[in-house]
C-alpha positions as CSV (number, residue, x, y, z in Angstrom):
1,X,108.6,15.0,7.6
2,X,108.3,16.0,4.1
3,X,106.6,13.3,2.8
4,X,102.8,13.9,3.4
5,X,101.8,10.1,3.8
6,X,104.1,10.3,6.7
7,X,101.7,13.2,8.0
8,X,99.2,12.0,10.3
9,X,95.6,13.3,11.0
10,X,95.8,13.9,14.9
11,X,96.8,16.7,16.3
12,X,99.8,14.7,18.8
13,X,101.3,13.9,15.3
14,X,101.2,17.5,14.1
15,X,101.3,19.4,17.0
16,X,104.4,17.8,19.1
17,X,105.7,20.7,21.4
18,X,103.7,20.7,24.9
19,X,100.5,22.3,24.9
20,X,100.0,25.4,27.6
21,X,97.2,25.2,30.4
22,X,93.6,25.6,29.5
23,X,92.3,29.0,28.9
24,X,89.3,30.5,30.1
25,X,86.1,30.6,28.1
26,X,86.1,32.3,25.1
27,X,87.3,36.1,25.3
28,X,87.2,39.1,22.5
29,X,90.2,41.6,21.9
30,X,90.1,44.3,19.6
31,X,93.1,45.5,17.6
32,X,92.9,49.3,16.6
33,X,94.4,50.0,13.6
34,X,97.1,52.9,12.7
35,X,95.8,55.1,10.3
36,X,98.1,55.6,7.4
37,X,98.8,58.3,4.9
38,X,97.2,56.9,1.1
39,X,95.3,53.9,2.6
40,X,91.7,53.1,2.6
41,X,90.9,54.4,6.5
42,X,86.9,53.4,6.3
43,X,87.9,51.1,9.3
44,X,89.5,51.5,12.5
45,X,89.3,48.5,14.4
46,X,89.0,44.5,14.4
47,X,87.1,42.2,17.0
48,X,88.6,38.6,17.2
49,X,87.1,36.0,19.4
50,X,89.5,34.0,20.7
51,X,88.4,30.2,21.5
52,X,88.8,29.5,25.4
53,X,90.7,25.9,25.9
54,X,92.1,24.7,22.8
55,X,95.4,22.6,22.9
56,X,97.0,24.3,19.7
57,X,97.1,27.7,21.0
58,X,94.3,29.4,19.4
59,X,92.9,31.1,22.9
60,X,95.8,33.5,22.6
61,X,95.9,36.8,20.1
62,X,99.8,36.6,20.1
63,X,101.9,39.5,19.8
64,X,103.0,38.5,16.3
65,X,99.7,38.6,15.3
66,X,99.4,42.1,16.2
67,X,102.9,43.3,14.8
68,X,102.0,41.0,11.3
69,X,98.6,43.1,11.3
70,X,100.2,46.4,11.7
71,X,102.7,45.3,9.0
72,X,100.5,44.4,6.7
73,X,98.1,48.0,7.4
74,X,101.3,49.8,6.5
75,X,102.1,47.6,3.2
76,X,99.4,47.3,1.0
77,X,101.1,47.4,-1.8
78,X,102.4,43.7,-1.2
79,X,98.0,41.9,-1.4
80,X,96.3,44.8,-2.6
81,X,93.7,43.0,-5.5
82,X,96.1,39.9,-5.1
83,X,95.7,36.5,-3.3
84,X,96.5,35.9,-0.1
85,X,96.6,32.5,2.0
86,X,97.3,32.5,5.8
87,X,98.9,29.5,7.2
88,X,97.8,28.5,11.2
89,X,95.7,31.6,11.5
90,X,94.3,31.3,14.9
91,X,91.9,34.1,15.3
92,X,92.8,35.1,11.6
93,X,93.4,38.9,13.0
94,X,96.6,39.3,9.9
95,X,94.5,37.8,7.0
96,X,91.5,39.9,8.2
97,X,93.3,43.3,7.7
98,X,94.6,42.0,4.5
99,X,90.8,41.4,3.2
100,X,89.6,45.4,4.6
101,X,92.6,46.8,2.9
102,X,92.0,45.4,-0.5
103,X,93.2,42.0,-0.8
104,X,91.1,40.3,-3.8
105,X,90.9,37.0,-2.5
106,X,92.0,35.7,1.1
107,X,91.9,32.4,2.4
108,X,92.5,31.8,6.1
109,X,93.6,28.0,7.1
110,X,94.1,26.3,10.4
111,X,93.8,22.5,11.6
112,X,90.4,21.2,10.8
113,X,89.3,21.3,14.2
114,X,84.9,22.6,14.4
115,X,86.0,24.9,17.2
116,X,88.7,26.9,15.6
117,X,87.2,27.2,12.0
118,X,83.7,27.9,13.4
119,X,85.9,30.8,15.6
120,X,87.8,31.6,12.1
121,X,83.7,32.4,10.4
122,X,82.4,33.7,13.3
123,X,85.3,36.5,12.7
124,X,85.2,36.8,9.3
125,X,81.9,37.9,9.4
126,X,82.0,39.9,12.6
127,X,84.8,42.4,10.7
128,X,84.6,42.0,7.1
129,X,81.7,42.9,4.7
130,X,78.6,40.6,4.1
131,X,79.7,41.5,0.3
132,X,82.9,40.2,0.3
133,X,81.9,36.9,2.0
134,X,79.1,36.3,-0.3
135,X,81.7,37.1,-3.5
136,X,84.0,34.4,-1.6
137,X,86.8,36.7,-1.4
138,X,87.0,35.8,2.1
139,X,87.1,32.1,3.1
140,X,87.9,29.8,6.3
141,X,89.5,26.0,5.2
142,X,90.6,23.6,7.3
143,X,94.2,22.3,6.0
144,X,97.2,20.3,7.6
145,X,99.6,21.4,6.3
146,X,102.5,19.3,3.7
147,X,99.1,17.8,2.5
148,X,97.7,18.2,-0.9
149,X,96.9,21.6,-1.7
150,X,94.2,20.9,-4.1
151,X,91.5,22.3,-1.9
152,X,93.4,25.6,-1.1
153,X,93.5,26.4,-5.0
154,X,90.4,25.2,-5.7
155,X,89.6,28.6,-3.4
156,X,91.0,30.9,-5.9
157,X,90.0,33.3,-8.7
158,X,89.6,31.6,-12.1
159,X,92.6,33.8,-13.5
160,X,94.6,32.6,-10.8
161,X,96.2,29.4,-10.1
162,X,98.6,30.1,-7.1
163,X,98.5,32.5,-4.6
164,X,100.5,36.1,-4.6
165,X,101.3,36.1,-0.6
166,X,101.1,33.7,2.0
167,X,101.5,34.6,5.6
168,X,102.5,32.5,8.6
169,X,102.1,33.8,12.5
170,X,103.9,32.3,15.4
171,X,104.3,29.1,13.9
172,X,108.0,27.8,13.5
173,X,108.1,26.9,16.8
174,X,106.4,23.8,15.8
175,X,109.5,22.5,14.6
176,X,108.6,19.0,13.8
177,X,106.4,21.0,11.3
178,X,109.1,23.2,9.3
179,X,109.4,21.0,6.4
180,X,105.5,20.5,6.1
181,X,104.9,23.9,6.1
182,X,107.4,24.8,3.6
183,X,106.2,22.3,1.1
184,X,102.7,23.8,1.6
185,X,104.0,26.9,0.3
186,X,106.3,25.6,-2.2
187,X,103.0,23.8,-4.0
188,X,100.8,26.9,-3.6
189,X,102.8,30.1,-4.3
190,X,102.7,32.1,-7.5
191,X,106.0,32.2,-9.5
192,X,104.7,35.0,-11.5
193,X,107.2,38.0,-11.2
194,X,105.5,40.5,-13.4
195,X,106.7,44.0,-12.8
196,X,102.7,44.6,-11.5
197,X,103.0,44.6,-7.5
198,X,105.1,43.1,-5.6
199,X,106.9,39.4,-5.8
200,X,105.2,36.8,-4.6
201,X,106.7,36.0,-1.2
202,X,106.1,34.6,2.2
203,X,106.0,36.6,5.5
204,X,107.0,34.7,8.5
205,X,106.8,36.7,11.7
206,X,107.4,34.9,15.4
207,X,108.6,35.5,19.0
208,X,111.3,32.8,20.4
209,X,109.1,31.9,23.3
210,X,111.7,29.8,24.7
211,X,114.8,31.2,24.3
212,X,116.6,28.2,25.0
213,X,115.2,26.9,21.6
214,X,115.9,29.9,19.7
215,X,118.0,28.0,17.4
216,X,115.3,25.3,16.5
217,X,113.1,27.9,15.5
218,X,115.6,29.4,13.2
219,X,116.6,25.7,11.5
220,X,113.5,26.7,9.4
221,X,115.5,29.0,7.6
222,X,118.2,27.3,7.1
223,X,115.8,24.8,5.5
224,X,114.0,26.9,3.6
225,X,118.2,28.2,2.2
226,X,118.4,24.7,1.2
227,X,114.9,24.4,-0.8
228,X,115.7,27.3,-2.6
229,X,114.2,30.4,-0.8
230,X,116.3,33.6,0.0
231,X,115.3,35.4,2.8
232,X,115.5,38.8,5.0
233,X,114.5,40.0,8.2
234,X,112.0,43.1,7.8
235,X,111.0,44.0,11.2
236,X,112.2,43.7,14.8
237,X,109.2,45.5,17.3
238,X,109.0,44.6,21.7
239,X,106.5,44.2,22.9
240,X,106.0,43.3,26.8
241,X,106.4,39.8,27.1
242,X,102.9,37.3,27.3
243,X,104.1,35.1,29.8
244,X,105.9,37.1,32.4
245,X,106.6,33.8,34.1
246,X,108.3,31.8,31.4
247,X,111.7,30.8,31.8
248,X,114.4,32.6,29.5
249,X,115.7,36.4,28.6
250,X,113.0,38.4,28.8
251,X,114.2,40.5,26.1
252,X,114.1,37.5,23.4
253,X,110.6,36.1,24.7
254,X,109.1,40.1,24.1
255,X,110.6,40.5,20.5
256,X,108.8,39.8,17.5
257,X,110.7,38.7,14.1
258,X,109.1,39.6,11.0
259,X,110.9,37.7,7.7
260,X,110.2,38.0,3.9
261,X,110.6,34.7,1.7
262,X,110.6,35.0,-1.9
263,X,111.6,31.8,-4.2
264,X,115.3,31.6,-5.7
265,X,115.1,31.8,-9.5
């Protein structure tokens, strides 16, 4: 599905994997941050509100979300005074600690649903400074992704024209999606390599939630091989399983996969 008119609007043309069963009303969870040695340590926490029923997932803070934002406290040095778009961002928890560690512009995306983007503000200014939302360093969009991408750089800096990181949370398992997504970030990622900071890339971290499908979720590299990306896994960190339940190796469903895209020359 590469070809964005063949992209509908609803979300049974997006969304095709089986939704789970209603959540409660809407819950908060706080993630509490790791201090680390040379980073800005003015903050210790972040408050997400997570939207109760909702069927593309966004009533969970999934445990990718929480290794991606650790990741990202730790690595500064990859956003720090750069631009950064998240891609499905849910309770936006990864593109949040990006903004309160430096990140000069940040634009966090999901389906344009009211819900979820009035969720995405309502934590955007719960955690990050009335100063930085007025400067529109920090802004919510509603985007389907493989559409045009006008309106996501429309959101940038006037010196930039693409953005310097994008990050993606728990969302190759929407596997009807993996060529959308990766046009997305083909049409809005930087191709400047200066020797100033690091390349521009994409981080894609997930959990095979369905281990019987672990090799669907991992067709998106191989996709992204053939587009011209080159790829590595960074990170490998259990945590206990969300859905003690589910069918499947326990093992896989409580591991989280963090990889680093960066565009073949």
């Amino acid at each position: 599905m590469s070809d964005t008119e063949e992209i509908g609007l609803g979300l049974d043309s997006v969304f095709t994997e089986p939704p789970r069963p209603p959540s409660p009303e809407p819950t908060t969870v706080t993630y509490v941050r790791e201090a680390q040695d040379g980073v800005n340590n003015d903050w210790s926490e972040v408050s997400i509100r997570l939207v109760g029923s909702h069927p593309l997932w966004g009533h969970y803070l999934w445990n990718a979300s929480r290794a991606f934002a650790s990741y990202l406290n730790a690595h500064p040095e990859l956003y720090r005074d750069r631009a950064v778009l998240e891609l499905g961002a849910g309770g936006g928890l990864p593109g949040i600690v990006a903004a309160k560690n430096g990140a000069r512009t940040v634009v966090l995306t999901d389906y344009p649903d009211a819900s979820l983007l009035e969720n995405l503000n309502f934590n955007v200014s719960k955690n990050v400074p009335s100063s930085s939302q007025e400067s529109l360093r920090v802004k919510v969009k509603g985007y389907i992704w493989g559409r045009p991408v006008g309106p996501l750089l429309e959101s940038l800096d006037v010196d930039r024209t693409k953005y310097d990181l994008i990050i993606m949370s728990d969302l190759i398992f929407n596997h009807s999606q993996h060529d959308a997504l990766l046009k997305t970030c083909e049409e809005t990622l930087s191709s400047n390599k200066s020797n100033e900071g690091a390349e521009p890339g994409l981080l894609v971290f997930y959990t095979h939630h369905r281990p019987h499908l672990a090799h669907r979720d991992m067709e998106f590299f191989s996709k992204a091989k053939e587009r011209g990306w080159d790829y590595e896994e960074i990170l490998t960190q259990r945590f206990p399983p969300m859905f003690p339940e589910d069918p499947g190796e326990e093992e896989v469903r409580a591991t989280v996969h963090g990889w680093r895209l960066t565009r073949r020359s």
